[in-house]
N, C-alpha and C positions, 0 to 999 in steps of 0.2 A: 015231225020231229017231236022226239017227248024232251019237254022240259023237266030239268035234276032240284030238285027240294030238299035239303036233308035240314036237322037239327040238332042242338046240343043242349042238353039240357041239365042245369049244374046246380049246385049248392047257391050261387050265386046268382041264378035265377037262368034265362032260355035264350039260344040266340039261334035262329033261323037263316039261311042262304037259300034264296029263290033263282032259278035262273032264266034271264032274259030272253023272249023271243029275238029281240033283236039289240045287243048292246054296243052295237056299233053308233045306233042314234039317241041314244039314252044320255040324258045326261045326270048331274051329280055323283052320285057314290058309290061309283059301279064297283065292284071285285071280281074278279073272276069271270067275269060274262053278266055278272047275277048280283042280287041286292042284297044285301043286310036287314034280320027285323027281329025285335025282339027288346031284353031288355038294354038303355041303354048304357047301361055300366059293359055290358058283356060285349056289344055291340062294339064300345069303343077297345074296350081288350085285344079283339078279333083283329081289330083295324092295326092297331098298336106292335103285334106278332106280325102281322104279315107287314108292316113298315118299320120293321126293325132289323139290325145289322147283324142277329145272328144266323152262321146258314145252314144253320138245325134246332130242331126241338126233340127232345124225349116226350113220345106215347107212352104213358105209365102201362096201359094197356095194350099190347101186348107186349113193352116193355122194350121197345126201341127206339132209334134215333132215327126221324124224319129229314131229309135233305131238303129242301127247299127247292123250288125249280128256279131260276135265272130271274127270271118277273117275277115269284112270288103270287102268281096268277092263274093256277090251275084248281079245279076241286080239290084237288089232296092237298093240297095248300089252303085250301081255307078249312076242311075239316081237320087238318092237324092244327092249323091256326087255333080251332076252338076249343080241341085235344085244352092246348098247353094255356090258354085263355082261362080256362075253366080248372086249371093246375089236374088234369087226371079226375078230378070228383064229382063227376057225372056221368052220362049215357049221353052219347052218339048213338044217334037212328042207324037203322038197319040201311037205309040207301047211303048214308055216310059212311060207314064202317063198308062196302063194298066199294067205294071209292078209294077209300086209304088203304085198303085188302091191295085192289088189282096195284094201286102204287106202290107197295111193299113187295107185290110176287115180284118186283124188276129183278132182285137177289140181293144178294151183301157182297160190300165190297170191302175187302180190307187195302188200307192204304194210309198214305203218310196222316191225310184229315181225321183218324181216326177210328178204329176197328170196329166191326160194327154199327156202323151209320149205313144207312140203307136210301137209295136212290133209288 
């Protein structure tokens, strides 16, 4: 099993998501299967999006709106986390930006929540 690394890296400084061999025994500050590292103003931002009540963010880049999954607990949730963490003004790694890619091909859905929010 290959474990998934990706980062963000902002005007505000870098935040990394490592992911667990095993996160089922892990304890502390799990997200997503996987850890947190970096700086931690960013750190805490990441945590702050993904534990907060809205159930989307705008990617300035490529300039859509993020749906969030039910938990809030999958990679495309924490690399859009970092997306809107980092307000757009930074680089997402190339293995993060193919993570929020395959979450975006799902398509658009227009509907009462709002046209253009992509799940």
């Amino acid at each position: 099993m290959t474990l998934t690394t990706f980062t963000y890296r902002g005007d505000d400084g870098v935040v990394a998501f490592t992911e667990l061999e095993r996160p089922a025994g892990a304890s502390g500050d799990v997200v997503a299967g996987g850890i947190l590292g970096g700086d931690t103003e960013m750190i805490q931002r990441v945590r702050a999006v993904l534990a907060g009540t809205a159930d989307h963010v705008v990617v300035v880049e490529p300039n859509v709106a993020y749906r969030f999954s039910a938990g809030r607990d999958t990679l495309a949730d924490v690399a859009a986390a970092m997306m809107a963490a980092g307000n757009g003004r930074g680089e997402l790694s190339e293995r993060g930006w193919q993570i929020l890619d395959t979450a975006l091909d799902g398509g658009r859905v227009d509907d009462d929540a709002g046209a253009g929010v992509v799940y």
